[in-house]
Residue, then its C-alpha position, 0 to 999 in steps of 0.5 A: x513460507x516466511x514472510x515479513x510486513x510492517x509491524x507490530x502485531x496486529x496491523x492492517x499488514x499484518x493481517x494482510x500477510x496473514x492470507x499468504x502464511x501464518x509465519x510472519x515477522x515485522x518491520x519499521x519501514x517499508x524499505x525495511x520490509x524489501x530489504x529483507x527480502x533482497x537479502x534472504x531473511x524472508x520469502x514474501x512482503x507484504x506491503x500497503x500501496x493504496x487505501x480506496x479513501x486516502x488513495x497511494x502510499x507514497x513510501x511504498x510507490x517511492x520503494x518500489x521505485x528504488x530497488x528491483x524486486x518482483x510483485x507476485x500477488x495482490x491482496x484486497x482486504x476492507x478496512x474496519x476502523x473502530x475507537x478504542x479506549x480504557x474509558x470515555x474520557x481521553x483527550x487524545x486518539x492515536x492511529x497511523x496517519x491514514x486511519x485518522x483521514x480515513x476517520x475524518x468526518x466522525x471525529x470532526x463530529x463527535x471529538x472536535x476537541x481531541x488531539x489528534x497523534x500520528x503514530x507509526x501503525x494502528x497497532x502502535x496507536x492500540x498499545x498506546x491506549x492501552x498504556x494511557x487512559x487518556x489515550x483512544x486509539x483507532x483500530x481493528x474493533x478485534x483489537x478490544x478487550x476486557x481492558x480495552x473498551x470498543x467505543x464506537x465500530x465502524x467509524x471510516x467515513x465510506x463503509x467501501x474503505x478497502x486497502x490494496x497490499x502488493x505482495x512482493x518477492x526476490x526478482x527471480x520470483x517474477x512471473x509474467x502470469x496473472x491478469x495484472x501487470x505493475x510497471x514503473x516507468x522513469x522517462x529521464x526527459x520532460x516535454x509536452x505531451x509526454x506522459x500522452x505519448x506513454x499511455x497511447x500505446x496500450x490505448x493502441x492494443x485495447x490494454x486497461x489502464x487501472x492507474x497511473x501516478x507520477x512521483x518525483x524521482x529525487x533526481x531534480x526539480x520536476x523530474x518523475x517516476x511514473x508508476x502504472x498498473x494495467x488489466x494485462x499480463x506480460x505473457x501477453x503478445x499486445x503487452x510486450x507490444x506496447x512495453x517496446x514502444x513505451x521503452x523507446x519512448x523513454x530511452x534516455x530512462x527505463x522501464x521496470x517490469x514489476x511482474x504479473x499476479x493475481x487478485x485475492x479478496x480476503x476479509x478485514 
């Protein structure tokens, strides 16, 4: 199986895509990643959705919406942040935008004045370190070396850090088997009592809501996309159910039925 996530080598994502194939190859974007897929350069994706501290990746949610595609798998895997460096003097620390949240407070405390670089993965931020002395990077502590010191492991500011990765596949792979069901639901209309009237008919059939998030659609000014994750499969009588009631609430919009799947917990 080949499968594609976001690169360079040795990411977070990468590590992720790990726990379903060994064969993998590497993207810039995450509409880079579902476009690969749509169009055949590779079986699976793997994306990040949502980090337990710094909570959704809005690109993803925002991909996601955009193209139909098929979500087959969960993968759960805890996140290790360490600081990286040539040495104890650098002015700068280099990571993906989220791992300088999720490293806040440690930073804060024992680099108040280091500059702070966002940069496109953890793995970019490693291998600018390893260009620059100047330059510490955060990043998985398996990321050191003999020419890349582990200055400190374990920085994140909560030791439960853990990161959701939503495996994604061709919309013939869909399945409405597994325990979990991703949906994305576009209401084209605003009113009171809107987003109320969409969630009672799975409160109605007992149906777990695990998350829902609105996003803009770009269609206009305070117009959203809701994305919602329930504890239910769609082969299920009571989700198909509460699917037809929330589909014509929203007839002037749609509802897109991302599939079912399963959890794997895997080690960071």
């Amino acid at each position: 199986m080949q499968a594609v996530t976001l690169g360079p080598a040795g990411t977070y994502s990468h590590r992720a895509a790990r726990a379903i194939t060994e064969t993998i190859d590497f993207r810039e974007s995450v509409r880079g990643i579902i476009e690969a897929v749509l169009v055949g350069e590779a079986d699976r994706g793997v994306v990040p959705i949502e980090n337990s501290i710094e909570g959704s990746v809005t690109e993803s949610l925002d991909a996601l919406a955009e193209r139909d595609i098929a979500v087959c798998k969960e993968i759960v895997t805890p996140i290790r942040h360490a600081l990286l460096a040539q040495g104890e003097s650098f002015g700068t620390v280099a990571s993906h935008s989220q791992a300088l949240a999720q490293c806040r407070t440690y930073l804060d405390s024992e680099y108040p004045d280091a500059r702070l670089e966002a940069v496109a993965s953890t793995a970019a931020g490693v291998e600018r370190a390893r260009e620059d002395p100047g330059v510490a990077a955060i990043g998985h502590p398996d990321n050191g070396d003999s020419e890349l010191a582990v200055i400190a492991e374990d920085i994140q500011d909560r030791t439960s850090n853990a990161t959701r990765f939503l495996v994604i596949a061709p919309p013939d792979a869909r399945s409405s088997a597994g325990g979990k069901t991703s949906l994305v639901v576009y209401p084209s209309t605003n009113y009171p009592g809107l987003l109320l009237e969409l969630l009672e008919p799975l409160a109605d059939r007992d149906i777990n809501l695990t998350r829902v998030e609105s996003r803009p659609s770009g269609e206009r000014l305070g117009d959203y996309v809701f994305h919602i994750d329930i504890d239910a499969g769609l082969y299920e009588d009571r989700t198909q159910e509460a699917l037809d009631a929330i589909e014509g609430i929203v007839s002037e919009g749609w509802v897109r039925r991302l599939g079912s799947y399963d959890i794997e917990h895997v080690l960071g």
